[in-house]
C-alpha positions as CSV (number, residue, x, y, z in Angstrom):
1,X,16.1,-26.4,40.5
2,X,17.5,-22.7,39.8
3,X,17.7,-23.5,35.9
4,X,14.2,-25.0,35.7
5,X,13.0,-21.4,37.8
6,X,15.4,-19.5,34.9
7,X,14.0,-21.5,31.9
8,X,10.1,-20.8,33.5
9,X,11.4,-16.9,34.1
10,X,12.4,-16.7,30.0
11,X,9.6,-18.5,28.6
12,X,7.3,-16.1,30.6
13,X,8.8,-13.3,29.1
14,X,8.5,-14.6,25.7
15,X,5.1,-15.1,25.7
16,X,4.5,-11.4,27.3
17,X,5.6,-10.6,23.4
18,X,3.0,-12.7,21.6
19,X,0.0,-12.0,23.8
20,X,0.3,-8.3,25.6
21,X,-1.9,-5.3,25.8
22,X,-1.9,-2.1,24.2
23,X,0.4,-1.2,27.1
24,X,3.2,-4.2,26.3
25,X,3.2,-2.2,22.5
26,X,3.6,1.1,23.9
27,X,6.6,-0.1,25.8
28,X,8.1,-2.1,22.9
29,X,8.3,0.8,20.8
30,X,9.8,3.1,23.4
31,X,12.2,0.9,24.1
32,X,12.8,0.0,20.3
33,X,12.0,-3.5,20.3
34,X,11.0,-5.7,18.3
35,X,7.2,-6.4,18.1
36,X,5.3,-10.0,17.1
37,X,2.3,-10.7,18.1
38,X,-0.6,-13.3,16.4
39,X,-4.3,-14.0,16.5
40,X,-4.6,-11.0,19.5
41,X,-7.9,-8.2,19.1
42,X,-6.9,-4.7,20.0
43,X,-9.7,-2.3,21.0
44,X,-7.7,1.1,21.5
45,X,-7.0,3.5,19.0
46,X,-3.0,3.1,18.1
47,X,-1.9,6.7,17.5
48,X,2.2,6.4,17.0
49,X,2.6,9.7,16.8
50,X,1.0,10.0,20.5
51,X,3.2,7.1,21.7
52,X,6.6,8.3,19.9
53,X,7.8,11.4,21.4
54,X,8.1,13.9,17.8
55,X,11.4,15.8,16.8
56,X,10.3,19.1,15.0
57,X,12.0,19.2,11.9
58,X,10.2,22.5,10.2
59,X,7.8,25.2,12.0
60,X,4.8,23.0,10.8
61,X,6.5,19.3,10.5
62,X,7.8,17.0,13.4
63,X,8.5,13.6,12.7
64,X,8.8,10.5,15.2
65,X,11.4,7.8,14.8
66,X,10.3,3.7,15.2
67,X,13.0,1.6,15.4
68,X,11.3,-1.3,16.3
69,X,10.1,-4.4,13.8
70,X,6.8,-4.5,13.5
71,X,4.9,-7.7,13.1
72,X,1.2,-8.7,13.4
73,X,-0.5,-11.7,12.5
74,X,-3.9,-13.0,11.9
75,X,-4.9,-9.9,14.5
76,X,-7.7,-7.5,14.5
77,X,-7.7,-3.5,15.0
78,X,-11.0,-2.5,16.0
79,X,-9.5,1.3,16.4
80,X,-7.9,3.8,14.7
81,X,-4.0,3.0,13.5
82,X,-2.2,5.9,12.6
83,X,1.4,7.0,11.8
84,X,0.3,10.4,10.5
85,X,-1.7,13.0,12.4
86,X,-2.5,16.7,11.5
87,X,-3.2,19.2,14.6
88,X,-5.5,21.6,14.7
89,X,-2.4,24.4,14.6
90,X,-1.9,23.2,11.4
91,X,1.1,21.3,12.4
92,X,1.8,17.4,10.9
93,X,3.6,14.5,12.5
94,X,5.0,12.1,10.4
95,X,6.3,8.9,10.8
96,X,9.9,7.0,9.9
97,X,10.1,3.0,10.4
98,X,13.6,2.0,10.0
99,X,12.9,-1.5,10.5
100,X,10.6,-3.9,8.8
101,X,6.7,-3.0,9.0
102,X,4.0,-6.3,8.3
103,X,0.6,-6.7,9.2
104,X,-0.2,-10.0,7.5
105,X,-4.0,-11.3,7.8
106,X,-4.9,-8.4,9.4
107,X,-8.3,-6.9,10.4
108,X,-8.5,-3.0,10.5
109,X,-12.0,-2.0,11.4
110,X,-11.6,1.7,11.3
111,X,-9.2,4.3,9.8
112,X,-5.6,3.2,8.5
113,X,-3.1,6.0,8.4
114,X,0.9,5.9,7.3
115,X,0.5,9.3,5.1
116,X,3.9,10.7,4.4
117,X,5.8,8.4,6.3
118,X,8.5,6.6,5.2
119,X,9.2,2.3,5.6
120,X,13.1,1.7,5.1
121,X,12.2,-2.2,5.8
122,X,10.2,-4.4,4.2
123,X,6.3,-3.3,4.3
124,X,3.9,-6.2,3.9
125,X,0.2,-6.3,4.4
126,X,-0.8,-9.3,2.3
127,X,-4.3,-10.8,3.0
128,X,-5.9,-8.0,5.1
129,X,-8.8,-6.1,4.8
130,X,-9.3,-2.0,5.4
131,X,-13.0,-1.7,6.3
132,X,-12.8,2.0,6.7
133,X,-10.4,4.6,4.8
134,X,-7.0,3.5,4.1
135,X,-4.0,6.0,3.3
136,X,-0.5,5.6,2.3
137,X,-0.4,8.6,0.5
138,X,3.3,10.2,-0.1
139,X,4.5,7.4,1.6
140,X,7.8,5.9,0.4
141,X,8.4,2.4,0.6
142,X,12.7,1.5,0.4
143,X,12.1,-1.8,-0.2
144,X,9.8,-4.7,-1.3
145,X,6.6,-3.8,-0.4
146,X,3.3,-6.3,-0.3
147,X,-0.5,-5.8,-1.2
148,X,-1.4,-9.0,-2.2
149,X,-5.0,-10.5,-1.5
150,X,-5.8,-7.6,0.2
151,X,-9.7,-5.7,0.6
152,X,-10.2,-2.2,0.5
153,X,-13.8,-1.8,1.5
154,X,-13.1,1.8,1.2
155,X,-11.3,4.3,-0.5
156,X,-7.4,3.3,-0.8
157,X,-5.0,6.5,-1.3
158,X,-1.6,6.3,-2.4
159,X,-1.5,8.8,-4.0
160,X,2.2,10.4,-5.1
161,X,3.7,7.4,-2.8
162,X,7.1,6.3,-4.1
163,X,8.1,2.5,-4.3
164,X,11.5,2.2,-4.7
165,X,11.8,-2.1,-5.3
166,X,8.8,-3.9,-6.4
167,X,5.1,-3.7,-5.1
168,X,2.6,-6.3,-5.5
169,X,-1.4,-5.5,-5.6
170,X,-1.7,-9.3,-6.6
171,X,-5.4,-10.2,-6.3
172,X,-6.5,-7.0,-4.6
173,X,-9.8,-6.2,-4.6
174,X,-10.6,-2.2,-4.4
175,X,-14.6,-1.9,-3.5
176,X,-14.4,1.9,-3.6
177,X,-12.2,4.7,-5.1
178,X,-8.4,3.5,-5.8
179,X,-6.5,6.4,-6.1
180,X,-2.8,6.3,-7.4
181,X,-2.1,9.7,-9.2
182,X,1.4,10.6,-9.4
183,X,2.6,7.0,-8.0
184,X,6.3,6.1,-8.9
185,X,7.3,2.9,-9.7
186,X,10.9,2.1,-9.7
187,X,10.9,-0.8,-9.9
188,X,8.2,-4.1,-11.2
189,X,4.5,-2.8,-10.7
190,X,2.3,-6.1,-10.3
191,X,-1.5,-5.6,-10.2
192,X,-2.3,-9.0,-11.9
193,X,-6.0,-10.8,-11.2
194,X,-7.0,-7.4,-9.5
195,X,-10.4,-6.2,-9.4
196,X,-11.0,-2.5,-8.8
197,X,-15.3,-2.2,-8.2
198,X,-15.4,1.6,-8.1
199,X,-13.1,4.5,-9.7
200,X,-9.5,3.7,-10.3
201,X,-7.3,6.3,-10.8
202,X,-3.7,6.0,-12.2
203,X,-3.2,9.2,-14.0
204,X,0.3,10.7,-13.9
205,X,2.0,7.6,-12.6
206,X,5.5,7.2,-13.5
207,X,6.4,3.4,-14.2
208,X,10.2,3.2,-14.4
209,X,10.5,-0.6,-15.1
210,X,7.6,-3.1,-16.0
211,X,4.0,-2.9,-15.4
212,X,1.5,-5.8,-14.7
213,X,-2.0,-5.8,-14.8
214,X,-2.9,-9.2,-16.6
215,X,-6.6,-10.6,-16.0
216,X,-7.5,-7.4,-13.9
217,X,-11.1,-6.2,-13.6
218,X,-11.6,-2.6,-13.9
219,X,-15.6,-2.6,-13.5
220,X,-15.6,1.5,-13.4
221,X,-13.6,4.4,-15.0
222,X,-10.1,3.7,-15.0
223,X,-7.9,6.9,-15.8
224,X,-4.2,6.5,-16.6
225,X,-3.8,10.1,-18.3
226,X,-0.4,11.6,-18.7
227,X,1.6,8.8,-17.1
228,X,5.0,7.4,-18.3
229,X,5.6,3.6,-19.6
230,X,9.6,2.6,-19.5
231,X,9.2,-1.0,-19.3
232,X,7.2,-3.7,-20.6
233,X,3.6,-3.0,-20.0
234,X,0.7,-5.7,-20.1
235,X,-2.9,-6.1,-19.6
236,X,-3.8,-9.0,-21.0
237,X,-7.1,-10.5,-20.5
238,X,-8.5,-7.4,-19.1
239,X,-11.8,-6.3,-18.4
240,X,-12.5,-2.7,-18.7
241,X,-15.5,-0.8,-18.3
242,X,-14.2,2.7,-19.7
243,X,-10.4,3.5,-20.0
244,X,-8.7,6.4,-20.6
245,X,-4.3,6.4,-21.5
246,X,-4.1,10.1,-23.3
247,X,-1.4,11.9,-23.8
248,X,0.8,8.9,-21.8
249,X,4.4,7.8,-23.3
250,X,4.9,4.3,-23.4
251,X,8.7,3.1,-24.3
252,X,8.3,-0.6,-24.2
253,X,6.7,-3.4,-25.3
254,X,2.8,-2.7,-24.6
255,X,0.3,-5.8,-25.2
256,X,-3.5,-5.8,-24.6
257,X,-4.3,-9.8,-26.1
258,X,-7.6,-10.6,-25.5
259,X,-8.6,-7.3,-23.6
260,X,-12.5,-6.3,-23.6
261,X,-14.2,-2.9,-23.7
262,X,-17.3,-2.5,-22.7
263,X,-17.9,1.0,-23.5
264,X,-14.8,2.6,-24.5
265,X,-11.1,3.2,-24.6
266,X,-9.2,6.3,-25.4
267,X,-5.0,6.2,-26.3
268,X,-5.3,10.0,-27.8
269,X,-2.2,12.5,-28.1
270,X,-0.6,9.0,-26.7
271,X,3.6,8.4,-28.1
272,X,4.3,4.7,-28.7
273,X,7.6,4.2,-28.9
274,X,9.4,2.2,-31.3
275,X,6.1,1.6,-32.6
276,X,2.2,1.7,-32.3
277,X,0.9,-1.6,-30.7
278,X,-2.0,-3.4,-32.4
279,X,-4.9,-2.2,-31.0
280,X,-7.7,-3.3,-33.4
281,X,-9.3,-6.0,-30.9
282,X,-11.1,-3.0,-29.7
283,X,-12.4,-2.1,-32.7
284,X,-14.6,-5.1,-32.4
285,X,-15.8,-4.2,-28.4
């Protein structure tokens, strides 16, 4: 009788993981472990940096510490997420997840937040959608990190964020401004069967390995000025509206097969190195 009470006791506390409050998440974190939860609705804003008591690292920068894995499934955020906030002082709190950080399927219905902070686990948020502003600017992502088959309904910034294994914008669909100035790559770059709707900017990336982009749409201006090419770099089958690669220094094989220009295309100042590619299909566009 005491073991079938024990087993009863554990599986209680098990499910208490899966299908808490706001509060059970809270206390998770605090306690560093490890959070899973699926097909759960959360109404609350989730403000880490309110939850996570900060370390001040400069006059004007604390940072909080989450040693927790995070994982959410199938769930919807109906408020705020952040892991950055900026005070009124003028003082920033940033964010450091030494753990794994996934929210797979997921809803966000309002702002998405992890500026600056930095994901030493694996990051993936395949197949959600961002209804409202989404940033991950300066972010820096230590391992494999996942965008696949996700929506942007609004602008997505990562801009100057720092992917040090490879990222994957498979079949991402950017409704509004995608903005990726001074991204680095390290490592394989996949944006294949993409579609960006609105203004995509890539200028000044820096692609340190190859760079995938095969059957993307780019239905607006898409701007990779001044960026750097060290691997092999395709976009085959693409659709552009009006692209712009000046003054950018490709070092790799570069193919643009059955590629369509609407309006127009610009490679000017551009260095090809060992050699030019052919790019007389868009002489025809």
């Amino acid at each position: 009788m005491k073991l079938i009470y024990l087993i009863f006791i554990l599986l209680a506390t098990t499910c208490s993981s899966t299908s808490g409050s706001q509060n059970d998440i809270d206390e998770l974190l605090k306690s560093a472990k490890d959070i899973y939860f699926e097909n759960q609705t959360f109404d609350a804003i989730f403000d880490l940096t309110e939850i996570m008591q900060a370390n001040k690292i400069s006059n004007v920068t604390s940072q909080i510490t989450i040693n927790s894995s995070i994982t959410f499934i199938n769930c919807t955020f109906k408020g705020d997420l952040l892991a950055y906030s900026a005070k009124e002082d003028g003082t920033v709190v940033l964010s450091i997840f030494t753990n794994n950080v996934s929210f797979i399927g997921c809803t966000f219905e309002k702002t998405v937040s992890f500026r600056a902070s930095s994901i030493m686990g694996r990051a993936n948020f395949s197949n959600s959608f961002f209804n409202e502003k989404v940033s991950f600017e300066e972010c820096t992502f230590f391992q494999k990190a996942n965008f696949s088959d996700c929506v942007f309904h609004n602008d997505a910034r990562f801009q100057n964020s720092f992917f040090m294994q490879n990222v994957n914008f498979s079949r991402a669909e950017f409704e509004h401004t995608a903005y990726f100035q001074a991204a680095t790559f390290n490592s394989e770059a996949q944006f294949s069967v993409s579609k960006f709707i609105g203004y995509a900017d890539f200028s000044l990336i820096s692609c340190r390995q190859n760079f995938f982009a095969n059957y993307a749409e780019f239905a607006d201006r898409a701007i990779f000025n001044n960026s750097y090419f060290y691997g092999r770099i395709d976009f085959l089958q693409v659709s552009f509206k009006i692209c712009e690669f000046k003054k950018c220094y490709f070092n790799g094989e570069f193919r643009f097969n059955e590629s369509t220009v609407s309006k127009s295309i610009n490679f000017d100042g551009s260095v090809f190195w060992p050699e030019k590619p052919d790019l007389s299909i868009f002489e025809k566009d």
